[in-house]
C-alpha positions in Angstrom: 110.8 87.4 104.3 108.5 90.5 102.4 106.6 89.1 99.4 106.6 90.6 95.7 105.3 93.8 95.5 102.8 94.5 92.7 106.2 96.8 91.5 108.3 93.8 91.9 106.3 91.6 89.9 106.0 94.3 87.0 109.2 95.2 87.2 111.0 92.3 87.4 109.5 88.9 87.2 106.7 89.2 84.6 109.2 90.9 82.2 111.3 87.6 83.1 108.5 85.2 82.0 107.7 86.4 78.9 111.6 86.9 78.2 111.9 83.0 79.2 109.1 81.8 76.6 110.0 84.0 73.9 113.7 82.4 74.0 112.1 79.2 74.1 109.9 79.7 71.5 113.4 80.6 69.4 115.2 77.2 70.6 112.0 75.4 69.9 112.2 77.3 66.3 116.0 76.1 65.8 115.7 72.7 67.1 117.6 73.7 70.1 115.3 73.2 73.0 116.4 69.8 73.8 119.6 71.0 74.6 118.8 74.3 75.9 115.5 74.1 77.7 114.6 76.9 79.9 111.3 75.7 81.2 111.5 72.1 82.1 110.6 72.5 85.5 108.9 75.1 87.1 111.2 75.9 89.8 113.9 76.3 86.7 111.4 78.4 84.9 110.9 80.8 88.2 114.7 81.3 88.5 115.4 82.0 84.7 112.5 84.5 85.1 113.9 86.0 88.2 117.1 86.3 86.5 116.7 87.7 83.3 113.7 89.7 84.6 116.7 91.4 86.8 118.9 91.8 84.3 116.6 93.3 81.8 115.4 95.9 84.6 119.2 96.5 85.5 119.6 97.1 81.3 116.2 99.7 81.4 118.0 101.7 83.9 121.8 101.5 82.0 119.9 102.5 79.3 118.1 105.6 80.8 121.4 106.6 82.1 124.1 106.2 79.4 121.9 105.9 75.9 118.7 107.5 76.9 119.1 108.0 72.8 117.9 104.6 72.2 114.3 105.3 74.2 114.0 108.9 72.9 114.2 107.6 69.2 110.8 105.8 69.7 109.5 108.2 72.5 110.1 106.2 75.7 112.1 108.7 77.7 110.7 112.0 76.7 111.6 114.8 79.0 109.7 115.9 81.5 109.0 119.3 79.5 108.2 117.6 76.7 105.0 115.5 78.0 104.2 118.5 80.3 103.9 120.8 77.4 101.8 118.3 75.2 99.4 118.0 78.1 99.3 121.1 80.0 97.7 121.6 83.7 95.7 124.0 85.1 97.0 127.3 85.5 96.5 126.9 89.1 98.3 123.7 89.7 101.1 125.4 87.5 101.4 128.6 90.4 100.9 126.0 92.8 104.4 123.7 91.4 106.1 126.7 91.0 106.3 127.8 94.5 107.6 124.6 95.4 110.2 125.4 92.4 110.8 128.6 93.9 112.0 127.1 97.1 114.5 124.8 95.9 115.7 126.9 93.1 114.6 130.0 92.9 112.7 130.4 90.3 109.7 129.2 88.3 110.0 126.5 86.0 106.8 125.5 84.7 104.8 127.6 82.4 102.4 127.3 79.3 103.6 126.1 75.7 103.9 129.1 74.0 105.9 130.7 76.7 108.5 127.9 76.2 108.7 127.9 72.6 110.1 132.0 72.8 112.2 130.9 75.0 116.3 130.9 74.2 117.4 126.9 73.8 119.8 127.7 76.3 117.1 128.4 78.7 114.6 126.0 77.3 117.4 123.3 78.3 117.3 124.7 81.3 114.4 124.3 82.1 114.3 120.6 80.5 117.0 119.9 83.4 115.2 121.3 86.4 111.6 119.9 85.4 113.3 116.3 85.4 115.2 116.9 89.0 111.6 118.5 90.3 110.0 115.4 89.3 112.7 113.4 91.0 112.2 115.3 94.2 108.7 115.2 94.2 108.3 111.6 93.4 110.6 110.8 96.6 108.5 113.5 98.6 105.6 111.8 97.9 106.9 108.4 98.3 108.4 109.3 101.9 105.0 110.6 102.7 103.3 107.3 101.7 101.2 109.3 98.9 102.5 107.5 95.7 100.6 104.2 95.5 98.4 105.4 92.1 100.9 106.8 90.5 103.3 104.1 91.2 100.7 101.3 89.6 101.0 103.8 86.0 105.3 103.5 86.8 104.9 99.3 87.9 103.0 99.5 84.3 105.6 101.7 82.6 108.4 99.9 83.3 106.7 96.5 82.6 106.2 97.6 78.8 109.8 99.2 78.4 110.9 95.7 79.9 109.2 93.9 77.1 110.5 96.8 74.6 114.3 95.5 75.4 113.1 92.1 76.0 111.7 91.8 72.4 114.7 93.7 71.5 117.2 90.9 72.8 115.0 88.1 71.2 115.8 89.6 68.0 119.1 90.0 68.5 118.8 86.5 69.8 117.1 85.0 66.4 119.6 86.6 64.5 122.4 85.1 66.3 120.6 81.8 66.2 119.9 82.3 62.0 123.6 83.0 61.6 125.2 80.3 63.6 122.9 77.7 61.8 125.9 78.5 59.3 128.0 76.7 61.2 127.9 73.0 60.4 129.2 71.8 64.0 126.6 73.5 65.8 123.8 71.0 64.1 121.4 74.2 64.6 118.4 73.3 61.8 117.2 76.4 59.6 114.0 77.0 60.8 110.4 76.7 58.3 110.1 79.8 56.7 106.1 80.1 57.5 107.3 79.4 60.9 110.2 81.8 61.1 107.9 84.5 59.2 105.0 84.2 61.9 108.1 84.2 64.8 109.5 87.4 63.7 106.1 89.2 63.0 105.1 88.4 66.8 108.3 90.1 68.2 107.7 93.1 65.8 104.1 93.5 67.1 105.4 92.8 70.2 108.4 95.3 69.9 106.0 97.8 68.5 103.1 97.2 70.9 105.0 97.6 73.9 106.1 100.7 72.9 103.2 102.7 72.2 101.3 101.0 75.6 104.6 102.3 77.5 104.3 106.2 76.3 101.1 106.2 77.1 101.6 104.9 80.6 104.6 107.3 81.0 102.4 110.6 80.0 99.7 109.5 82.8 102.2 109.0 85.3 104.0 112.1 84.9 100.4 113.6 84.3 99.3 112.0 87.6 102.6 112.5 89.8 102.2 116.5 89.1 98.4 116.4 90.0 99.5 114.0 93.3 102.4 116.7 94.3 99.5 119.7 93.6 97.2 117.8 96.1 100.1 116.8 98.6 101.3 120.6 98.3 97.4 121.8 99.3 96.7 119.4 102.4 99.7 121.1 103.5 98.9 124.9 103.8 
């Protein structure tokens, strides 16, 4: 049986972890955790993490694919384009991308800034669309060729952060459930202290907040990196 990988960890079991003690810290908050305690034993707390670490890397994905809206509102899913045009490379690593993009479509692709702004929207769209599939190609290029391991790290770190993004995100939605089903008399949930449930929400804010300005920075560097990878990879070869 194959260990975690360093991805695997990031990716998936971390993300679990910290999703596992910020839903305890809630039950703790509502005077649930003796009914509803996630961490009692560590092989519990292991499989919890596993699980929702899982689920929350299944829901990053979902996300990506059906309501990429929700990560371009706070910058997690810029375009390709977009971070390629606020950091532009080297004019000779640009000729050297674009021959690859000649060979599977045709045509270049990348160019400078200004270039792109003139451009029609139709064709700036365009262009969005073919950058993204490039980098989809050359990530799997690389990875076949065993030439990804750097910029994968800057990915294993991306996707840890945009796993605490939605992890924060369900705690909140989680405290709000909690807040309004204290309403209900049956239930016995206790309304938390207010100094308590002031500090609570503030660290999921920072949290919320934090994770997403650490992830767009690690997504920039490892789009910045995969291009300058593919460049080198595209060199050793002629």
């Amino acid at each position: 049986m194959e260990k975690f990988s360093f991805y695997d960890l990031l990716s998936v079991l971390f993300p679990g972890v910290v999703f596992v003690f910020m839903l305890n810290a809630l039950l703790s908050l509502f005077d649930c955790a003796d009914c509803f305690d996630l961490s009692g034993e560590w092989e519990l707390t292991v499989v919890f993490s596993v699980l929702f670490g899982a689920l929350i890397y299944v829901i990053g994905f979902w996300l990506t694919s059906h309501c990429k809206w929700v990560y371009r509102i706070c910058g997690l899913y810029l375009p390709v384009v977009q971070l390629f045009n606020r950091h532009p490379l080297p004019e000779a690593v640009i000729e050297t991308l674009n021959r690859r993009a000649a060979d599977w479509y045709g045509k270049a692709i990348f160019t400078n800034k200004s270039v792109y702004d003139a451009l029609p929207e139709q064709e700036q769209t365009e262009m969005g669309q073919l950058q993204d599939e490039f980098y989809d190609r050359m990530y799997y290029e690389l990875d076949y060729c065993g030439k990804l391991d750097t910029a994968k790290a800057f990915q294993s770190f991306y996707f840890f952060f945009r796993s605490i993004f939605i992890a924060s995100l369900l705690s909140v939605a989680a405290g709000i459930l909690l807040y309004l089903l204290h309403f209900v008399a049956i239930l016995h949930i206790a309304l938390p202290d207010g100094a308590k449930l002031g500090y609570t929400t503030l660290a999921l804010l920072l949290l919320l907040f934090g994770s997403v300005f650490v992830a767009r920075w690690y997504r920039q560097r490892m789009v910045w990196k995969m291009q300058w990878y593919f460049y080198a990879h595209l060199n050793s070869k002629n």
